[in-house]
C-alpha positions in Angstrom: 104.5 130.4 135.4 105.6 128.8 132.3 102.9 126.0 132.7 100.0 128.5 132.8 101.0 130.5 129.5 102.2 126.6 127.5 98.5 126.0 128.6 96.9 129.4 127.7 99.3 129.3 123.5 97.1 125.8 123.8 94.2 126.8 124.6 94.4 130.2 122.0 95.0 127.9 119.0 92.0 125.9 118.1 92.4 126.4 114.7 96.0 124.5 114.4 94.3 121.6 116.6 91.1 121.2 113.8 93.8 121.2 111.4 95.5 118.4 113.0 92.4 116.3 113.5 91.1 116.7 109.6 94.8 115.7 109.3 94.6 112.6 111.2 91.7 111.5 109.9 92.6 112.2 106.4 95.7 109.4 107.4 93.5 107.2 109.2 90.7 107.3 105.9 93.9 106.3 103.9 95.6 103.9 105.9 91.7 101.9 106.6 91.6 102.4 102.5 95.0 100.6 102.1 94.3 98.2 105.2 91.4 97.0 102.9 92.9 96.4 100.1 95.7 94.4 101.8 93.1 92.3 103.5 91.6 91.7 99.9 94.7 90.9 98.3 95.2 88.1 101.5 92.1 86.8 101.0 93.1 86.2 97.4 96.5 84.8 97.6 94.4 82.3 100.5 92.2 81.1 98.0 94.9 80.6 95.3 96.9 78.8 97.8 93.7 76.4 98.7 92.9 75.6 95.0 96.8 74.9 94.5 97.0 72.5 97.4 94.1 71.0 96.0 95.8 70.6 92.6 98.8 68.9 94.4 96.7 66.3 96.2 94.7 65.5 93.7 97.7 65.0 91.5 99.7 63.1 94.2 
Protein backbone atom coordinates (compact mmCIF):
# COMPACT_ATOMS: atom_id res chain seq x y z
CA UNK A 1 0.00 0.00 0.00
CA UNK A 2 2.71 2.42 0.65
CA UNK A 3 4.15 1.85 -2.96
CA UNK A 4 0.88 2.86 -4.67
CA UNK A 5 0.40 6.25 -2.70
CA UNK A 6 4.88 7.07 -2.89
CA UNK A 7 3.80 6.53 -6.63
CA UNK A 8 0.50 8.49 -6.72
CA UNK A 9 2.61 12.00 -4.20
CA UNK A 10 4.90 11.40 -7.57
CA UNK A 11 2.75 11.32 -9.97
CA UNK A 12 0.52 14.58 -8.30
CA UNK A 13 3.61 16.80 -8.36
CA UNK A 14 4.63 17.76 -11.73
CA UNK A 15 5.31 21.10 -10.92
CA UNK A 16 8.29 20.23 -8.29
CA UNK A 17 9.69 17.83 -11.13
CA UNK A 18 9.68 20.94 -14.02
CA UNK A 19 11.35 22.82 -11.33
CA UNK A 20 13.98 20.32 -10.96
CA UNK A 21 14.70 19.85 -14.64
CA UNK A 22 14.91 23.94 -15.39
CA UNK A 23 17.23 23.37 -12.34
CA UNK A 24 19.34 20.80 -13.81
CA UNK A 25 19.75 22.36 -16.81
CA UNK A 26 20.45 25.69 -15.42
CA UNK A 27 23.69 23.58 -13.72
CA UNK A 28 24.38 21.73 -16.74
CA UNK A 29 24.32 25.34 -18.99
CA UNK A 30 26.81 26.50 -16.29
CA UNK A 31 29.02 23.68 -15.83
CA UNK A 32 29.27 23.30 -20.18
CA UNK A 33 29.93 27.31 -19.79
CA UNK A 34 32.84 26.69 -17.23
CA UNK A 35 33.87 23.35 -19.07
CA UNK A 36 34.62 25.76 -21.99
CA UNK A 37 36.47 27.97 -20.59
CA UNK A 38 38.72 25.45 -18.96
CA UNK A 39 39.16 23.76 -22.27
CA UNK A 40 40.23 27.35 -23.56
CA UNK A 41 42.48 28.13 -20.85
CA UNK A 42 44.23 24.36 -21.73
CA UNK A 43 44.56 25.12 -25.08
CA UNK A 44 46.44 28.18 -24.07
CA UNK A 45 48.74 27.06 -21.53
CA UNK A 46 49.47 24.16 -24.59
CA UNK A 47 50.52 26.62 -26.94
CA UNK A 48 52.60 28.60 -24.38
CA UNK A 49 54.27 25.42 -23.40
CA UNK A 50 55.07 24.64 -27.35
CA UNK A 51 56.50 28.06 -28.07
CA UNK A 52 58.65 27.75 -24.77
CA UNK A 53 60.00 24.34 -25.65
CA UNK A 54 60.71 25.90 -28.82
CA UNK A 55 62.64 28.69 -27.12
CA UNK A 56 64.69 26.03 -25.12
CA UNK A 57 65.82 24.17 -28.27
CA UNK A 58 66.54 26.73 -30.12
CA UNK A 59 68.67 28.11 -27.39
CA UNK A 60 70.24 24.76 -26.54
Amino acid sequence: KAKGNKQANTLMDPINDTKSTILLKTEIQRLQQSNDHLKQRLSKYEKDDELLNQQLEETT
